[in-house]
C-alpha positions as CSV (number, residue, x, y, z in Angstrom):
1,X,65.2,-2.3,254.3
2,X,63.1,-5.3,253.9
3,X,63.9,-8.8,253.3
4,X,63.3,-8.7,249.4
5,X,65.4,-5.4,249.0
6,X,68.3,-7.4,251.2
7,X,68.2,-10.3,248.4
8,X,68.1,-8.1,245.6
9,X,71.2,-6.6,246.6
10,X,72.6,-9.4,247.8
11,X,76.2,-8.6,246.9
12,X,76.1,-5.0,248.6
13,X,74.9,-6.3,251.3
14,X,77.2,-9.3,251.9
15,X,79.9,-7.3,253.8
16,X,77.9,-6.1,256.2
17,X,76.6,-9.9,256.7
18,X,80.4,-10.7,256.9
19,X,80.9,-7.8,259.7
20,X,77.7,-8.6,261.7
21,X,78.6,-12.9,261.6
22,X,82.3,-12.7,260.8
23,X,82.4,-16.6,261.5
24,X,80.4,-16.9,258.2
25,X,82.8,-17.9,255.5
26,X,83.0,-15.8,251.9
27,X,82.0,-19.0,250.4
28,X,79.2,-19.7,252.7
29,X,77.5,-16.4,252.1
30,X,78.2,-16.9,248.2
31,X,75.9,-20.2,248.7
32,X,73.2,-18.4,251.2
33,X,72.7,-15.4,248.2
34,X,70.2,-13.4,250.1
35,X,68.1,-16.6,250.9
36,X,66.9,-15.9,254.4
37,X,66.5,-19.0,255.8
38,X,69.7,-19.8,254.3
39,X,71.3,-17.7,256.5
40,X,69.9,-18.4,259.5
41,X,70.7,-21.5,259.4
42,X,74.2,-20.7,259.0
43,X,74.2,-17.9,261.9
44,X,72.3,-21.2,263.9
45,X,75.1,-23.4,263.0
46,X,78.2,-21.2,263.9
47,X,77.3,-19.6,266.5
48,X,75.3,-22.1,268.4
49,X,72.2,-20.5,269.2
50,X,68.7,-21.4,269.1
51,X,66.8,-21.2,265.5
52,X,64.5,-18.4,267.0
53,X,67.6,-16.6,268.1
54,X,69.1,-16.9,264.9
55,X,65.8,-15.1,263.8
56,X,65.5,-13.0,265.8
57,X,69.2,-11.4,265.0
58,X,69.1,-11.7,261.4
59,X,65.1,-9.5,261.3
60,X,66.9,-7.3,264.0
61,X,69.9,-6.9,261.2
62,X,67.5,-6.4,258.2
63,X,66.2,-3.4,260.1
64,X,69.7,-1.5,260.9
65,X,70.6,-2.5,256.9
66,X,71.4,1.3,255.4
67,X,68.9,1.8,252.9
68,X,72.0,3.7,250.9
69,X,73.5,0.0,250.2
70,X,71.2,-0.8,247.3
71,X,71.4,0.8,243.7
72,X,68.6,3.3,242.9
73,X,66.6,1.7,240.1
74,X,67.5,2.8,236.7
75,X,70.5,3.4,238.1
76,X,73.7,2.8,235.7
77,X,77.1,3.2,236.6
78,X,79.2,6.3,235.7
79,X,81.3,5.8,232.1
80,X,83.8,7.8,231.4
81,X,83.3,10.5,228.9
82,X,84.8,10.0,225.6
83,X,88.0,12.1,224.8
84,X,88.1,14.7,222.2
85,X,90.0,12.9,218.6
């Protein structure tokens, strides 16, 4: 997954954020929204580490992202189908 596709999906995405940083706050990540410098400046911040550190773990984290996390374009969510009068 690329950086763009990691934004797009932002809200998929933000639990596995959460279970790679879990010292990043819900609200935190609701501020960061798939911004990547956002983000590293928050996984900077709480963890204490070095901005290219930082970097380097969040790129390394985009890679490992499952592709299945992001919606298919075009795709809708199932309805249920309409009973029978």
């Amino acid at each position: 997954m690329n950086w763009d596709q990691v934004q797009g999906n932002w809200k998929q995405v933000k639990g596995t954020v959460k279970e790679k940083w879990g010292k990043l706050r819900d609200d935190e990540l609701d501020v960061i929204a798939g911004k990547r410098d956002q983000l590293i400046g928050k996984v900077q911040e709480r963890y204490g580490i070095a901005r290219a550190e930082a970097e380097r773990q969040v790129d390394e984290f985009v890679k490992t992202v499952p592709h299945g996390t992001h919606q298919q374009p075009g795709h809708q969510p199932s309805q249920r189908p309409e009973t029978p009068k």
